[in-house]
C-alpha positions as CSV (number, residue, x, y, z in Angstrom):
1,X,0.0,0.0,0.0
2,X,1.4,3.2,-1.0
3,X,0.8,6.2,1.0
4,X,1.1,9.9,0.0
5,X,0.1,13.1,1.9
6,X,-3.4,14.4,1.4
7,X,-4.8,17.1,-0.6
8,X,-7.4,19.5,-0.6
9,X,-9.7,18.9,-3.3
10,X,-10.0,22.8,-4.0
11,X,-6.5,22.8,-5.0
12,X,-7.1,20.1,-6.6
13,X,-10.4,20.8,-8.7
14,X,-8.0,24.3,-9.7
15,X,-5.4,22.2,-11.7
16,X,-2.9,20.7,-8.9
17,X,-1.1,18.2,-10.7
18,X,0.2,16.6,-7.6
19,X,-2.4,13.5,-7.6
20,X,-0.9,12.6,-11.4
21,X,2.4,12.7,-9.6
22,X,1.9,10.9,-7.5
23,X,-0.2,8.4,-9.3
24,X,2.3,8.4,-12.1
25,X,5.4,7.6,-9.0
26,X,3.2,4.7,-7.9
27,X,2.9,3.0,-11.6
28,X,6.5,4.1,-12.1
29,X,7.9,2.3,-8.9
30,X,5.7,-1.2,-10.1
31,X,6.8,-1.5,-13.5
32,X,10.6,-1.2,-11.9
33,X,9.7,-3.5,-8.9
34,X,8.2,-6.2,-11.7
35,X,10.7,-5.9,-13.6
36,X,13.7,-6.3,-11.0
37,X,12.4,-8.4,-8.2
38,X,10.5,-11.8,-8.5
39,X,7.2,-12.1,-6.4
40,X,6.7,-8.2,-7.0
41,X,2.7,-8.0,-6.2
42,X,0.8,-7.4,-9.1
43,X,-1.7,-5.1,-6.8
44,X,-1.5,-2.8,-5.4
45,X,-3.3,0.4,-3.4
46,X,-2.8,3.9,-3.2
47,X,-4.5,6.0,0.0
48,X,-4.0,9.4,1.4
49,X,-2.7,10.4,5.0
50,X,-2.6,13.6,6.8
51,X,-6.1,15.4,5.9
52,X,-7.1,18.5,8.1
53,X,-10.3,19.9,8.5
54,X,-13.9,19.5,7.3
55,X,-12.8,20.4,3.6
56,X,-12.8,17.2,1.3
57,X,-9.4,16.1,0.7
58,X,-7.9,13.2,-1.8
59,X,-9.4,9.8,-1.2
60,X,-9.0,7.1,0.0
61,X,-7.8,8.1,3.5
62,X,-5.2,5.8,4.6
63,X,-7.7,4.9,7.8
64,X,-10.4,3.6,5.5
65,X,-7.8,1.8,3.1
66,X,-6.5,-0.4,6.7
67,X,-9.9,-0.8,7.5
68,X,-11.5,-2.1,4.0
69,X,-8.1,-4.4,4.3
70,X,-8.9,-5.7,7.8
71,X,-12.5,-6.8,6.8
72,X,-11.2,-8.5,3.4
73,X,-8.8,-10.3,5.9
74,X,-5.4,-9.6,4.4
75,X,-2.9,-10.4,7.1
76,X,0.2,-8.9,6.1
77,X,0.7,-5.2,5.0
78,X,3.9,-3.2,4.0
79,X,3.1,0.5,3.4
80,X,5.1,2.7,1.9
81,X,5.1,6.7,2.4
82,X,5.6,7.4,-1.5
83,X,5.5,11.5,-1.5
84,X,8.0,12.1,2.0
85,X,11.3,11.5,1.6
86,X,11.7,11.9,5.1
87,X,10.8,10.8,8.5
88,X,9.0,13.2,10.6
89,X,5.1,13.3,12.4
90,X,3.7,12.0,9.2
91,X,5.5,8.6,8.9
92,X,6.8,7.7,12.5
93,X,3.0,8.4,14.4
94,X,0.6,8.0,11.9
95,X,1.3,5.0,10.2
96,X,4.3,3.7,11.9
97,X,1.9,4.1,15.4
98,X,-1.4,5.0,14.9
99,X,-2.1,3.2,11.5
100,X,-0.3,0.0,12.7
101,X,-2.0,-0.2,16.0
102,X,-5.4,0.1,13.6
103,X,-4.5,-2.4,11.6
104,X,-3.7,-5.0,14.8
105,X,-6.7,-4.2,16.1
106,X,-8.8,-5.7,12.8
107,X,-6.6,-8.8,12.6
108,X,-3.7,-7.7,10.0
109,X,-0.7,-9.9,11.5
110,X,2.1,-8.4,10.0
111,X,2.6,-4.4,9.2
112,X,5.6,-3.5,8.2
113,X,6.4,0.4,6.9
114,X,9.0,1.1,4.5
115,X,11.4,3.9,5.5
116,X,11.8,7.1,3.7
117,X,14.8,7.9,1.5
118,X,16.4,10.0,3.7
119,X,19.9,10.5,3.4
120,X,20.3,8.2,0.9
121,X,23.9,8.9,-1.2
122,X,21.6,7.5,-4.4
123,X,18.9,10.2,-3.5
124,X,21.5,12.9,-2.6
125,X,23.1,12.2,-5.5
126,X,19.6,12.7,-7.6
127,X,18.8,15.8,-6.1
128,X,22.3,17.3,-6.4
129,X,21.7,16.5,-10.5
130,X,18.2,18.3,-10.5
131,X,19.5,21.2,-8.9
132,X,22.3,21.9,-11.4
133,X,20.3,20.8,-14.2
134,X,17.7,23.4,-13.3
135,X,20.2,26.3,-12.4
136,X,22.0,25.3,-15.7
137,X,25.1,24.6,-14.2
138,X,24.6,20.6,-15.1
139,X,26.7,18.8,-17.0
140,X,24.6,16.1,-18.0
141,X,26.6,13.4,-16.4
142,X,25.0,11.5,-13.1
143,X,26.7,12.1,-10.2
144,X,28.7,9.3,-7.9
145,X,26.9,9.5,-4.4
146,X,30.3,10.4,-2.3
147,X,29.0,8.1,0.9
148,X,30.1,11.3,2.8
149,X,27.0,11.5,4.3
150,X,25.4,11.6,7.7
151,X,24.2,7.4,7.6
152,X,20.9,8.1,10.1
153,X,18.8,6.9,8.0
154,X,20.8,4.0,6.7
C-alpha cells in the first residue's frame, strides 16, 4: 500500500497536478519493482494520509484503506510513504503508530512500513543532479553519491 500526503480537493479541482504525480510515481515504482524483483505483487493500493479539517481532501484516507483491508482479511501489509522523503510526524506516528496499531486491532498480523529515502547517497546524488540541471550549471553526467553522508537513515 502506498501512501502519500493528502490534498485539498479545491487545490485540486483548480489544476494541482500533484495527484498525477503521484499516481504516475506509484505506476513508475511497479513497473521497476516487476521488472527487478521476482514475487513483485501485481496489486496494489494507493490512500491518502494527513487530511485537516472539514474540507474534502484526496481519497482514499489511509484509515479507511486499513480498515476495508482488515475486513477482506489480508494479514500482512507493507506501506510505503511514497511522497516524504523523510521521516518526521507523518511517517513515525501516523502510520508507523497510529495506523499500525489500527490495523492490529482488525486482525492484519504483520505491518511493516518502508522507511523514507532520507539520506540516501543515491537520492542525494539525484537531487544534487536536478539542482544543477535546473540552475544550468549541469553537466549532464549523473553524479557518484560520495558516501560522505550523515548514515541516520541508513
Amino acid at each position: 500500500m502506498f501512501s502519500a500526503h493528502g490534498l485539498p480537493m479545491s487545490l485540486v479541482e483548480k489544476g494541482d497536478p500533484y495527484p498525477r504525480q503521484i499516481e504516475e510515481t506509484v505506476r513508475l515504482v511497479c513497473e521497476l519493482g516487476a521488472k527487478q524483483c521476482p514475487g513483485w505483487p501485481q496489486t496494489h493500493l494507493l490512500c491518502y494520509q494527513s487530511r485537516v479539517g472539514p474540507a474534502k481532501w484526496l481519497q482514499p484516507p489511509l484509515t479507511e484503506t486499513i480498515e476495508q483491508l482488515g475486513r477482506e482479511g489480508v494479514k500482512e501489509v507493507l506501506v510505503v510513504p511514497i511522497s516524504f522523503v523523510t521521516e518526521h510526524i507523518e511517517t513515525l506516528h501516523e502510520i508507523n503508530i497510529e495506523a499500525r496499531e489500527e490495523a492490529e486491532k482488525l486482525g492484519i498480523e504483520t505491518f511493516r512500513m518502508m522507511p523514507a529515502v532520507g539520506d540516501s547517497p543515491l537520492f542525494i546524488a539525484a537531487l544534487k543532479d536536478l539542482v544543477l540541471q535546473a540552475t544550468g550549471i549541469g553537466t549532464g553526467e549523473p553524479s557518484e553519491p560520495s558516501g560522505k553522508l550523515s548514515s541516520v537513515a541508513t
